[in-house]
N, C-alpha and C positions, 0 to 999 in steps of 0.2 A: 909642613904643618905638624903640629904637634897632638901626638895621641893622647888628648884628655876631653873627657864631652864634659867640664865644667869651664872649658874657654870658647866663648862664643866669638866668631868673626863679623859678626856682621848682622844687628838687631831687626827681623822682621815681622815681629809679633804686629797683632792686630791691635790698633787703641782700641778702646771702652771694648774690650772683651766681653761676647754674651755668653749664655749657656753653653754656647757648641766650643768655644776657647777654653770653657772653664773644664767640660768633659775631656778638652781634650790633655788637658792641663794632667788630670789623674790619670788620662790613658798612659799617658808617659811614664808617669810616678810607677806606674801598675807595672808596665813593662820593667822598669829599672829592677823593681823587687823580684818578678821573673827572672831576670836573669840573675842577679845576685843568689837565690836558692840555687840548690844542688841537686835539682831535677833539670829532667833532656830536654826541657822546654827554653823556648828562646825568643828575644823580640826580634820586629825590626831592627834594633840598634846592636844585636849583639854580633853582628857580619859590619866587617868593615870598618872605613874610617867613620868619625863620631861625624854627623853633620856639622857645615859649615856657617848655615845661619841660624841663629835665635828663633823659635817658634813658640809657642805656649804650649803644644807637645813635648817637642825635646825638652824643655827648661823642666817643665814634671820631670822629664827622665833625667836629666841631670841631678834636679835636688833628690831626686828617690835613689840616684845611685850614691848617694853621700849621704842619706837620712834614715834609706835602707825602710822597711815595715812600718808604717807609724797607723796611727787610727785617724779617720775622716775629718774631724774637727781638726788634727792637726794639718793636716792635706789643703784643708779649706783655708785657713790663716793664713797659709805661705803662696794660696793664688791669693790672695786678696790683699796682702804685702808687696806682690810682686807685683799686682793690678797698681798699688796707690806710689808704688817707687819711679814705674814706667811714666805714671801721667805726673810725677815730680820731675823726670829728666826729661821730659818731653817738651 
């Protein structure tokens, strides 16, 4: 397996995500920027290998570890991109 949490194995995100997918969408995001800072604080994701399957959690974490800090509005576009891509390849 390869060490990069922007290659997903295996997509199990929920269709028509509601509120609780879209929170958890930024809990992810949120964690990625935690661990990117250079404080002793750490997520779930910063022990171990990166998960295996696609969640709307980890996928926050993923875009926030390559997007790094950004502000709400920007956070909210890229679930709502990522909400209208999923029901295109679906």
């Amino acid at each position: 397996m390869v060490d990069d949490p922007t290659i997903p194995l295996g997509d199990i995100r929920q269709n028509n995500p509601g509120s609780d997918r879209q929170a958890a969408f930024k809990r992810g995001w949120t964690a990625a920027v935690k661990d990117l800072s250079s404080t002793d604080e750490s997520s779930k994701y910063s022990e171990g290998p990166p998960p295996e399957t696609l969640t709307w959690d980890n996928l926050g974490y993923r875009l926030g570890s390559i997007f790094g800090e950004t502000d709400d509005d920007l956070r909210q576009d890229m679930f709502e991109w990522c909400e209208r891509k999923q029901k295109r390849e679906s």
